[in-house]
C-alpha positions as a Python dict, from the first residue, in 0.01 Angstrom:
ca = {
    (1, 'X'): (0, 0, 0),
    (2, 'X'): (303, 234, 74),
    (3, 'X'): (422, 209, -245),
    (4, 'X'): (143, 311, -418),
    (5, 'X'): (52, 596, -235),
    (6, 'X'): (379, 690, -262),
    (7, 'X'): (318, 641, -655),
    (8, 'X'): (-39, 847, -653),
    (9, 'X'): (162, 1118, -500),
    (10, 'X'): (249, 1268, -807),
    (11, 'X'): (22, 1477, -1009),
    (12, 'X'): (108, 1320, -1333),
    (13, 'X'): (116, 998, -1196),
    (14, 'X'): (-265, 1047, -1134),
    (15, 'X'): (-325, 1195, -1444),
    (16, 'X'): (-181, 879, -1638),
    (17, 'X'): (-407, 650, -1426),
    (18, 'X'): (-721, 830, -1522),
    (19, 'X'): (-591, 838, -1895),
    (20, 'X'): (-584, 439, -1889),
    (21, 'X'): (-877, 378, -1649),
    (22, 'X'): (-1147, 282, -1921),
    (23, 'X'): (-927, 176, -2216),
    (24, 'X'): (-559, 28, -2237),
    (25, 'X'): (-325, 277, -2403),
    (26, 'X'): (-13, 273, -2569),
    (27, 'X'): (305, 457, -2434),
    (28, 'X'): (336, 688, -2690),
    (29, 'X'): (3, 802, -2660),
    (30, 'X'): (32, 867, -2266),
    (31, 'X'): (401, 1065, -2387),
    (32, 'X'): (183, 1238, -2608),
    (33, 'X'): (-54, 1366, -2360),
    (34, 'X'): (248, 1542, -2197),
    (35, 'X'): (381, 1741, -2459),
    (36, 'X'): (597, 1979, -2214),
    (37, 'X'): (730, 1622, -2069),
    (38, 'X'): (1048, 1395, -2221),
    (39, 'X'): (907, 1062, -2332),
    (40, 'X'): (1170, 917, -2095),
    (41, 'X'): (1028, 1127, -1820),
    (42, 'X'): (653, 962, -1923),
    (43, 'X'): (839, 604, -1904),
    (44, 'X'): (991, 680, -1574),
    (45, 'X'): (668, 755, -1426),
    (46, 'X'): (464, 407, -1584),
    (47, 'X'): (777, 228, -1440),
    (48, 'X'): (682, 379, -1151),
    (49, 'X'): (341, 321, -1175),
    (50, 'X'): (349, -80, -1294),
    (51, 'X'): (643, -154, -987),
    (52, 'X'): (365, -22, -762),
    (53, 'X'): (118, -248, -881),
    (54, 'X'): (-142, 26, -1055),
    (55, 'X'): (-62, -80, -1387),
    (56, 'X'): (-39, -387, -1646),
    (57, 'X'): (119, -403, -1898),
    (58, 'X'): (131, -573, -2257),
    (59, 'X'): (371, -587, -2494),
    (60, 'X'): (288, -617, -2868),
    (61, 'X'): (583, -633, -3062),
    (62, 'X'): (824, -313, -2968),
    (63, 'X'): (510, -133, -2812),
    (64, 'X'): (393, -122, -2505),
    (65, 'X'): (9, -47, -2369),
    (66, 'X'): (-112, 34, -2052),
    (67, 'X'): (-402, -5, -1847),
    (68, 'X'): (-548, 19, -1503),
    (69, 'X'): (-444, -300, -1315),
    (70, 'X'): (-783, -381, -1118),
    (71, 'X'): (-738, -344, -759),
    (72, 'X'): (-416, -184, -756),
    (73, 'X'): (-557, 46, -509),
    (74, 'X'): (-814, -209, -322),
    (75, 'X'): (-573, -188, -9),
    (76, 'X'): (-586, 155, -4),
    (77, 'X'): (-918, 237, -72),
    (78, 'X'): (-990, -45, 232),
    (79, 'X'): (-784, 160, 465),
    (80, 'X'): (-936, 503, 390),
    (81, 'X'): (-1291, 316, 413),
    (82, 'X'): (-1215, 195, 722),
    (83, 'X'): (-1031, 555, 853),
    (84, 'X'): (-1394, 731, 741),
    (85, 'X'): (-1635, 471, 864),
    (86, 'X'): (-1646, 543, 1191),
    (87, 'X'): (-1607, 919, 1194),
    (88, 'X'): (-1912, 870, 955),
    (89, 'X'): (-2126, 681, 1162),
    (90, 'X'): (-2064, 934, 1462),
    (91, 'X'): (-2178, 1198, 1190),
    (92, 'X'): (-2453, 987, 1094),
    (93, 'X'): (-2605, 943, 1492),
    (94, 'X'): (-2532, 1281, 1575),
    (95, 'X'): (-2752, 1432, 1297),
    (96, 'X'): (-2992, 1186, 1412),
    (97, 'X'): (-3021, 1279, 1718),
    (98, 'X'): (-3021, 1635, 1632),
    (99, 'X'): (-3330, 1565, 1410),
    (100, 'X'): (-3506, 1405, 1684),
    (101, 'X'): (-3448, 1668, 1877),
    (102, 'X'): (-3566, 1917, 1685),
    (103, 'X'): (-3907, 1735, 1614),
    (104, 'X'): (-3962, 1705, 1955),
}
């Protein structure tokens, strides 16, 4: 889990995992989404990305496509349920209470 929040960190790291979250996508076509980016720069960061378990990857001859690797972030997203649950369900009893309250 460390290591992909670590990875999420970065801006462009995000923005790569919402361009492949729907549909795989080739490497030059992330690279090209960055124009004011190196390619190698763009690599660096989907190397980042696939060692941190967000992304798959396929080769297809010399090219390489990306896509969201499904739950890469199910550990995280676990934690940060749990974290919110119960300050949610003291939010949840206290409005309720405040509505009864009021309607009495």
């Amino acid at each position: 889990m460390d290591e992909a929040l670590r990875a999420i960190a970065d801006p462009t790291r995000r923005a790569i995992l919402v361009l492949v979250r729907d549909r795989e996508a080739p490497a030059g076509e992330i690279a090209g989404r960055f124009p004011r980016m190196s390619r190698p720069a763009v690599s660096q960061h989907l190397r980042v990305l696939v060692g941190a378990g967000l992304l798959d990857v396929r080769r297809e001859g010399n090219r390489r496509f990306y896509r969201l690797r499904p739950g890469g972030l199910a550990e995280a997203a676990a934690f940060f349920a749990d974290m919110w649950a119960s300050p949610l369900d003291r939010l949840k009893r206290a409005a309720e209470r405040e509505e009864k309250e009021e309607g009495a």
